[in-house]
C-alpha positions in Angstrom: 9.6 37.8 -12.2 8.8 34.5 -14.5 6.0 32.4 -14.4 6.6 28.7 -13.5 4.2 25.8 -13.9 3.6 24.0 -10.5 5.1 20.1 -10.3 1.9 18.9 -9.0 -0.7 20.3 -10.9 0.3 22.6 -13.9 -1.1 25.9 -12.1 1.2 29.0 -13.1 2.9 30.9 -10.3 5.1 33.5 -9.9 8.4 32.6 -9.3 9.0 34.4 -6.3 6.3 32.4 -4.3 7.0 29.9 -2.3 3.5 27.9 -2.3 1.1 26.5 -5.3 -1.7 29.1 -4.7 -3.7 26.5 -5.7 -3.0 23.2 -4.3 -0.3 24.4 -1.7 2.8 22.5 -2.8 6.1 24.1 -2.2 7.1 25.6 -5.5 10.9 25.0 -4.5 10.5 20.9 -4.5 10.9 21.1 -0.8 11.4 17.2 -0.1 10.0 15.2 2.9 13.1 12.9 4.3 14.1 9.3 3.2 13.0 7.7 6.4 8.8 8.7 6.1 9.4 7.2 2.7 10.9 3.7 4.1 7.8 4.1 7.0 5.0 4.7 5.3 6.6 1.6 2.7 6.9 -0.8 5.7 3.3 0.4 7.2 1.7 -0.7 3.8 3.5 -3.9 3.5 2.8 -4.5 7.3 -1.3 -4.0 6.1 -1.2 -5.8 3.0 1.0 -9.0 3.7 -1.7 -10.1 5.7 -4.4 -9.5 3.7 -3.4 -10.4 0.7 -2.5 -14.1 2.6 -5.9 -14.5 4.2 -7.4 -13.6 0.7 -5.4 -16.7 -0.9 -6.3 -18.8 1.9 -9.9 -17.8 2.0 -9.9 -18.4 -1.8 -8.6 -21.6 -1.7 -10.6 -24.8 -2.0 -11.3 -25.8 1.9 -10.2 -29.9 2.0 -12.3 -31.8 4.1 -10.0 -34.7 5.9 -10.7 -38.4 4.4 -12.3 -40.7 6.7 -9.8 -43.3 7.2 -10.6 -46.6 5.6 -9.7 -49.1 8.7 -11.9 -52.1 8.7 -13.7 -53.5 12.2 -12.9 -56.4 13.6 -14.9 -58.7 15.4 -13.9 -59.7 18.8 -14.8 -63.3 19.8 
């Protein structure tokens, strides 16, 4: 039985065991799948694409139309 730092944060832990007995993660590098990787990408771009547009537009000088410059004629 060997002591092996945890990945996550540096706690030593008996080889044997399968959890950090201090912050829980699994000792053997346990992996979540590729697809809640590519979801939880696509749900932040989904959240921040949005914002980050209505930031721009908000910080962008508003433009007042030009009143147009058509002269009145008399009618007779």
């Amino acid at each position: 039985m060997s002591l092996e730092p945890c990945k996550v944060c540096g706690v030593l832990n008996s080889s044997e065991e399968e959890i950090c007995l201090s912050c829980g993660y699994p000792t053997k590098g346990r992996k979540r799948p590729v697809i809640f990787q590519i979801a939880a990408i696509i749900l932040v771009l989904a959240f921040l694409v949005p914002l980050i547009a209505t930031l721009i537009n908000l910080m962008k000088p508003q433009q007042k139309p030009q009143p147009s410059t058509t002269t009145k004629t008399s009618l007779k």
